[in-house]
C-alpha positions in Angstrom: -67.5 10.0 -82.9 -64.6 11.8 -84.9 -61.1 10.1 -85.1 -59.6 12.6 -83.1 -62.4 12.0 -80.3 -61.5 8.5 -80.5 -58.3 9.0 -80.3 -58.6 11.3 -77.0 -61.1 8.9 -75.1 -58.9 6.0 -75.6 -55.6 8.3 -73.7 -58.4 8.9 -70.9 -58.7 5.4 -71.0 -54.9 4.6 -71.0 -54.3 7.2 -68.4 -56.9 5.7 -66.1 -56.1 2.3 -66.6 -52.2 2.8 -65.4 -53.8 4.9 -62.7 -55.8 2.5 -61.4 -53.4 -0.5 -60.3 -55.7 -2.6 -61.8 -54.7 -6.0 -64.6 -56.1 -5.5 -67.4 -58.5 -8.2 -67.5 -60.2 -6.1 -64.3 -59.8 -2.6 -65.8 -61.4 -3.5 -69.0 -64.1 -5.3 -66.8 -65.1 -2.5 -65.0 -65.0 0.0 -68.4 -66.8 -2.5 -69.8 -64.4 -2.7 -72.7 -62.7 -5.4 -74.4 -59.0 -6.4 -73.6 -58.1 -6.9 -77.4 -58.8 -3.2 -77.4 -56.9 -2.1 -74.6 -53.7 -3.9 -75.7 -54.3 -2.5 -79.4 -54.4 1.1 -78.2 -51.4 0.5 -75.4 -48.8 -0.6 -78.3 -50.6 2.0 -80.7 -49.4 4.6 -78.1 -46.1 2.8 -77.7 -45.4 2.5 -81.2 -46.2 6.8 -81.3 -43.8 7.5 -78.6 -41.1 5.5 -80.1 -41.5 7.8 -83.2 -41.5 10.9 -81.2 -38.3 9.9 -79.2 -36.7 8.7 -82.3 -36.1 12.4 -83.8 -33.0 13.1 -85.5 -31.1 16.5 -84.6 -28.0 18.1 -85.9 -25.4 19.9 -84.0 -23.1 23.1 -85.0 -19.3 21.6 -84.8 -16.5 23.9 -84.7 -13.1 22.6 -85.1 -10.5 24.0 -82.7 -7.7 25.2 -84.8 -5.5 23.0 -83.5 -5.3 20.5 -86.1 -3.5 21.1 -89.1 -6.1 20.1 -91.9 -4.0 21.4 -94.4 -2.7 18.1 -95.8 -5.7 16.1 -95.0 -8.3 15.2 -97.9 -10.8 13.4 -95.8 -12.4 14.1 -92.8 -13.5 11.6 -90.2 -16.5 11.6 -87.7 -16.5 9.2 -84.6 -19.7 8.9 -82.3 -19.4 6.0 -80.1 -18.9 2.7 -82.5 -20.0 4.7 -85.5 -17.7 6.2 -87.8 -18.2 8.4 -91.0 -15.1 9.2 -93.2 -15.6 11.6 -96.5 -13.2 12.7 -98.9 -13.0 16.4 -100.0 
């Protein structure tokens, strides 16, 4: 069986098993397969997702014209608690 085979039997498997309403003691019973295996694939999928959600993305920003940035020589960027301050 090739890694990516692997890799798609155990989704079946993850897909069923949350399907099923089943612990997975029971589930893993039933598949005949070993708990230790389940859980390893369950928080090797978690651990995936995590990296897919955590993707970084930039935004255009456009000042309004409003300001008068004339006599500044830093700017400042504030998102939530974070703050970022360079010098020009």
């Amino acid at each position: 069986m090739t890694h990516i085979e692997l890799r798609q039997q155990w989704k079946a498997r993850i897909e069923a098993y949350r399907a099923s309403n089943l612990s997975a003691k029971e589930f893993c019973k039933q598949h005949n397969i070993k708990v230790r295996q389940l859980y390893y694939w369950l928080n090797k999928e978690s651990k995936e997702e995590d990296q897919t959600h955590n993707t970084v993305q930039w935004l255009p920003v456009s000042l309004s014209g409003k300001e008068d940035t004339s006599l500044s020589d830093f700017l400042t960027v504030k998102v939530g608690p974070a703050v970022i301050e360079t010098g020009f």
